[in-house]
C-alpha positions as a Markdown table, in Angstrom:
| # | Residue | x | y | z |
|---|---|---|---|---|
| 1 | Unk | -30.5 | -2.2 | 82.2 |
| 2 | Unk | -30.6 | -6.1 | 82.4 |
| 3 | Unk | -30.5 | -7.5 | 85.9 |
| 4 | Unk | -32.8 | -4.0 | 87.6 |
| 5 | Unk | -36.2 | -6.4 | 87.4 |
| 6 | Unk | -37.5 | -4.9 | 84.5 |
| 7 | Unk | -38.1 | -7.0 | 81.2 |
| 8 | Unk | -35.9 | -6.2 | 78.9 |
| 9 | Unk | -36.5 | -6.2 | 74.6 |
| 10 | Unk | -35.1 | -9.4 | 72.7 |
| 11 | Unk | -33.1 | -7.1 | 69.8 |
| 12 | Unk | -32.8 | -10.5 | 67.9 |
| 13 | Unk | -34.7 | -13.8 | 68.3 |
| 14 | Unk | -32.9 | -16.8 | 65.7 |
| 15 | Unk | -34.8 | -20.1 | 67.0 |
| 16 | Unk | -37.7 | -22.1 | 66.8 |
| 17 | Unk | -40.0 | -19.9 | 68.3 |
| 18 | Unk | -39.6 | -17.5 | 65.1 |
| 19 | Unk | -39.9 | -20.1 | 62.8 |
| 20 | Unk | -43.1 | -21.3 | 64.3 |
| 21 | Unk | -44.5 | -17.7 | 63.2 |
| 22 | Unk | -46.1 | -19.1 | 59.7 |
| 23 | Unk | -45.7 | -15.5 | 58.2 |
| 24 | Unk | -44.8 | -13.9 | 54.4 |
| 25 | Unk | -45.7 | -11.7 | 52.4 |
| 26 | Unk | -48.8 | -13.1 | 51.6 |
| 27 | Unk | -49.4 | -13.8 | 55.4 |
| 28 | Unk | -47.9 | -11.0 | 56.8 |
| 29 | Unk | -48.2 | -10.9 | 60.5 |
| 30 | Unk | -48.4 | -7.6 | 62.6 |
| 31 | Unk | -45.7 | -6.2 | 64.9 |
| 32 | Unk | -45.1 | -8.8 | 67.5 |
| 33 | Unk | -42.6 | -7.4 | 70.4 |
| 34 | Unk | -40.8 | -9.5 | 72.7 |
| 35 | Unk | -39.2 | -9.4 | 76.0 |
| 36 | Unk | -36.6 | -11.6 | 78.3 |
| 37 | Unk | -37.8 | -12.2 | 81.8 |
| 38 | Unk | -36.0 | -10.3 | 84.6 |
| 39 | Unk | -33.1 | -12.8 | 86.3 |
| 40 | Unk | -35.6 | -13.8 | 89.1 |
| 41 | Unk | -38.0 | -14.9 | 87.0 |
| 42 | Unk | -35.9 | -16.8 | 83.8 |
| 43 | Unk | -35.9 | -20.7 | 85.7 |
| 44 | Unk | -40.1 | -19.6 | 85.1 |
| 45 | Unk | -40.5 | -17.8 | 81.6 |
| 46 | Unk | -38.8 | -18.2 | 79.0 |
| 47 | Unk | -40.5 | -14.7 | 77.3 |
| 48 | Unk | -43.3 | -12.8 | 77.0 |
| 49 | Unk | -44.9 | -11.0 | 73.6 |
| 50 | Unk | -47.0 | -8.6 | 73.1 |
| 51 | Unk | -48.6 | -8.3 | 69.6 |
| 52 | Unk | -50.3 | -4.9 | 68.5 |
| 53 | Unk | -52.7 | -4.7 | 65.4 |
| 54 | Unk | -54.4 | -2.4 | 63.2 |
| 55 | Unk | -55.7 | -4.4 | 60.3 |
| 56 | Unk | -58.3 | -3.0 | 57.2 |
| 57 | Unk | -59.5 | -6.5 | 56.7 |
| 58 | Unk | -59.6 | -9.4 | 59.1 |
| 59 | Unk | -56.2 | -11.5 | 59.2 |
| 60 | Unk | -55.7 | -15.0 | 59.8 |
| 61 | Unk | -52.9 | -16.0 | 61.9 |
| 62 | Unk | -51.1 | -19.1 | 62.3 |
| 63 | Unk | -48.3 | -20.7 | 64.6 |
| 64 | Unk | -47.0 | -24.1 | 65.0 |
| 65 | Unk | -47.4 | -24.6 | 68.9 |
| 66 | Unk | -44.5 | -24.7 | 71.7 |
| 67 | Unk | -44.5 | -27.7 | 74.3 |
| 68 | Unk | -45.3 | -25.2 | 76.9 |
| 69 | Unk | -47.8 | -23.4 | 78.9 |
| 70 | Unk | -48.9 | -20.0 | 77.8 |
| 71 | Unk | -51.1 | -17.0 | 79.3 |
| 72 | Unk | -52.1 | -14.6 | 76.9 |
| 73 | Unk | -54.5 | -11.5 | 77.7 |
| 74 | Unk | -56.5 | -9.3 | 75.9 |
| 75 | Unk | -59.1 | -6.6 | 75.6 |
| 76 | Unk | -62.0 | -9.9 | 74.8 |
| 77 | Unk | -60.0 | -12.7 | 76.7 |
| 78 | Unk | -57.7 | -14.1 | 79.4 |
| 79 | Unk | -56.4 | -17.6 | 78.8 |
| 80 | Unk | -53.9 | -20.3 | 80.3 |
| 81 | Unk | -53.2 | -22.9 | 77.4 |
| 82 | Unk | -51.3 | -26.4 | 77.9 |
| 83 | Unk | -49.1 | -27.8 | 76.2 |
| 84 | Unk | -50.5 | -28.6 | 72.9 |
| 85 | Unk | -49.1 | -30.0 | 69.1 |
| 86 | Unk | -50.0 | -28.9 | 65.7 |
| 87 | Unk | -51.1 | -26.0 | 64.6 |
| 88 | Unk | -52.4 | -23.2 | 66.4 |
| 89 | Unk | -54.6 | -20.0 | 63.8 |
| 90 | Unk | -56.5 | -16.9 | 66.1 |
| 91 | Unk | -58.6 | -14.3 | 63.3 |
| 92 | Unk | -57.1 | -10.7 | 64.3 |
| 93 | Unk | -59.7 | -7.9 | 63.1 |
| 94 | Unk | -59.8 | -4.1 | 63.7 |
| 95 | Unk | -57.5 | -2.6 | 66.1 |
| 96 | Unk | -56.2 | -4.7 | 69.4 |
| 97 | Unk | -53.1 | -5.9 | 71.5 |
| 98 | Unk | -52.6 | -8.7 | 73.3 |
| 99 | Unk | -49.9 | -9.6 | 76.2 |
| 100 | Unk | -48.5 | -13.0 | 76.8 |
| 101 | Unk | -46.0 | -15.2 | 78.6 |
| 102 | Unk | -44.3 | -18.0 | 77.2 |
| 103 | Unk | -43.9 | -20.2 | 80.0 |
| 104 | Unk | -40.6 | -22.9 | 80.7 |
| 105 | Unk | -41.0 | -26.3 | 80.5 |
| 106 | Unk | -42.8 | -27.5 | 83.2 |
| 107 | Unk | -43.2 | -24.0 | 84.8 |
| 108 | Unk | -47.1 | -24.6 | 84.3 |
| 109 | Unk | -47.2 | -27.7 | 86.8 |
| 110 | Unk | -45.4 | -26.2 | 89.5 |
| 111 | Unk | -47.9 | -23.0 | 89.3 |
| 112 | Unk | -50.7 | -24.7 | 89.1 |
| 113 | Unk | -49.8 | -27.5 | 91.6 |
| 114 | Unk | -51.0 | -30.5 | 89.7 |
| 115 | Unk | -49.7 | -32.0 | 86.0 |
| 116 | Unk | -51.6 | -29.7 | 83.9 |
| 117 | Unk | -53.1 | -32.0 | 81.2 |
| 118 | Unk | -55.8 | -32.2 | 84.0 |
């Protein structure tokens, strides 16, 4: 229930951040599930995601980047990405998940205490 603390699913996601998922059928991309912040954290993140893969062959993903921060985890990997432009591709392979938060604009400076392009 939204407002209890606990993430809650995005049913429906019609913006720029689904567009920037460069998918089709001839790039298909593997579930990707999102989730709202809680209320106490929404001036912070603006989502997080979690992908989950099982793939036959390697897959090559690609996504036009955000003008925010991002953390993303996984089994090989923990990350904190600035702000970046252009194009963004990550090789999936095998079987693996991945969690990660889509920061808010300028979210990244005030948690790391200094303008991030540093």
């Amino acid at each position: 229930m939204a407002g209890d603390g606990i993430a809650q699913p995005i049913e429906e996601l019609v913006g720029p951040v689904d567009r920037a998922h460069l998918t089709g059928v001839s790039r298909p991309s593997p579930p990707l599930h999102r989730y709202a912040p809680s209320p106490d954290l929404a001036d912070l993140v603006e989502r997080y995601w979690i992908p989950v893969w099982s793939l036959p062959a390697p897959s090559t993903q690609s996504t036009l980047q955000h003008p925010v921060c991002l953390l993303v985890v996984s089994n090989d990997y923990a990350r904190f990405y600035g702000p970046t432009r252009g194009l963004s591709t990550v090789t999936l392979a095998g079987e693996g998940y991945a969690a990660g938060v889509m920061l808010a604009p300028a979210a990244g400076r005030l948690l790391l205490g200094r303008p991030v392009g540093r």
